[in-house]
C-alpha positions in Angstrom: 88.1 -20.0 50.7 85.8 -17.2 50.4 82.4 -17.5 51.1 79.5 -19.2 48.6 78.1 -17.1 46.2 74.9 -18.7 46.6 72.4 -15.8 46.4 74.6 -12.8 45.8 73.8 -10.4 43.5 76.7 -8.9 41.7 76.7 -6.0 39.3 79.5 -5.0 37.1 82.0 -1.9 38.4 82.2 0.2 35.1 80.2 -0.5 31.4 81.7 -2.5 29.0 81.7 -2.0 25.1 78.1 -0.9 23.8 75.8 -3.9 24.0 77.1 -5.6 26.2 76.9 -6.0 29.8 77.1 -2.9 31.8 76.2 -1.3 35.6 73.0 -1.8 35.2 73.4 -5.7 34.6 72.8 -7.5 37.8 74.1 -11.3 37.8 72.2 -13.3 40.8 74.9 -16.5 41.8 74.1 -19.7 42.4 76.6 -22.2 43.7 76.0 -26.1 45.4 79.0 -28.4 45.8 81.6 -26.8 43.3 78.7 -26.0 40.7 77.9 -22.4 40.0 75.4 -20.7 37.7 73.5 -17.9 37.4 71.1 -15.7 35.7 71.7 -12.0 34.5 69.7 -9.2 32.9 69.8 -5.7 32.8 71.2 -2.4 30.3 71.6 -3.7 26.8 71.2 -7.9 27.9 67.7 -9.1 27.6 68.6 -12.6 29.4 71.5 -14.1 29.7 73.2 -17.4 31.8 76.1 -18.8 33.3 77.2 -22.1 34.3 80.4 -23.6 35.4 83.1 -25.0 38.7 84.2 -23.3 41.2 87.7 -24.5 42.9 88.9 -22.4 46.0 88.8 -18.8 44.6 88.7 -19.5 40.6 85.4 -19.4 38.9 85.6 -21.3 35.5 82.6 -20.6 33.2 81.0 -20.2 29.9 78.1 -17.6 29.6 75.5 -17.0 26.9 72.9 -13.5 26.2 70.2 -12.4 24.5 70.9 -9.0 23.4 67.7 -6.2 22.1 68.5 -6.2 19.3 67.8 -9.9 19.0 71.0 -10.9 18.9 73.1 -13.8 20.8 76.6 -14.1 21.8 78.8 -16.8 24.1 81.7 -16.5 25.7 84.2 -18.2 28.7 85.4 -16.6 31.9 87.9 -17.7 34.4 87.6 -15.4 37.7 88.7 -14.7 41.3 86.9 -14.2 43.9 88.0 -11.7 46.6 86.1 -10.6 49.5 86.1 -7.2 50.1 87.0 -5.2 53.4 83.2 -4.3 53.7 82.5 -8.3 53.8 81.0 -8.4 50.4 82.2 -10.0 47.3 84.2 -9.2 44.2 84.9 -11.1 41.1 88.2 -10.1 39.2 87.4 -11.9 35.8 89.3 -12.2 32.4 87.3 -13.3 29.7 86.6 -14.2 26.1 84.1 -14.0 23.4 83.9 -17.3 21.5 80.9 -16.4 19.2 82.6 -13.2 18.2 86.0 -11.3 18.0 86.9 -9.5 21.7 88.2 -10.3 25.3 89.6 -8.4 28.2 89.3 -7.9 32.0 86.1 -6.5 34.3 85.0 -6.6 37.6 81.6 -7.0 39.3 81.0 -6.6 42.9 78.1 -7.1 45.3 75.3 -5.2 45.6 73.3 -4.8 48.7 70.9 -2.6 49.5 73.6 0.0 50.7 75.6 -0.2 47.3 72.2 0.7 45.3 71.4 4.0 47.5 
């Protein structure tokens, strides 16, 4: 199994549709005994939060945001994790808007302080 998330920041590869997350989002994992959550802000997301299981390499989670504009929106996410060459982690997720019409596939990987140079 890769290794816990707990404490790993992760930050989307490429931006999204407008308003929603994007590469300046950064997610900060949390993870204790199959439970993982965590907290995100950043680009057009004013707060937003995460909370599901983890078994092996599949994430399975549903996540809610505070947009500017004052708007909210939920969703679900199933994802793998993959550990990179470099030893840091990726996250090859497929997910789904459940407050609103739209899905489809991203990726966020982890920052350290030699990704954000």
């Amino acid at each position: 199994m890769p290794r816990s998330l707990d404490g790993l920041v992760l930050a989307p590869v490429t931006d999204q549709a407008p308003g929603q997350v994007g590469t300046r989002t950064r997610f900060t994992y949390h993870e204790r005994d199959g439970v993982i959550w965590a907290d995100y802000a950043g680009g057009d997301v004013v707060r937003g939060h995460l909370v599901g299981t983890r078994e092996g390499d599949r994430l399975d989670f549903r996540y809610v945001q505070l947009k500017h504009d004052g708007s909210t929106s939920a969703g679900h996410c199933v994802s793998t994790v993959v550990e990179l060459p470099d030893g840091r982690v990726r996250l090859d997720e497929t997910w789904a808007w459940e407050s609103q019409e739209g899905s489809g596939t991203s990726v966020v990987e982890q920052v350290t302080a030699q990704t954000t140079d």
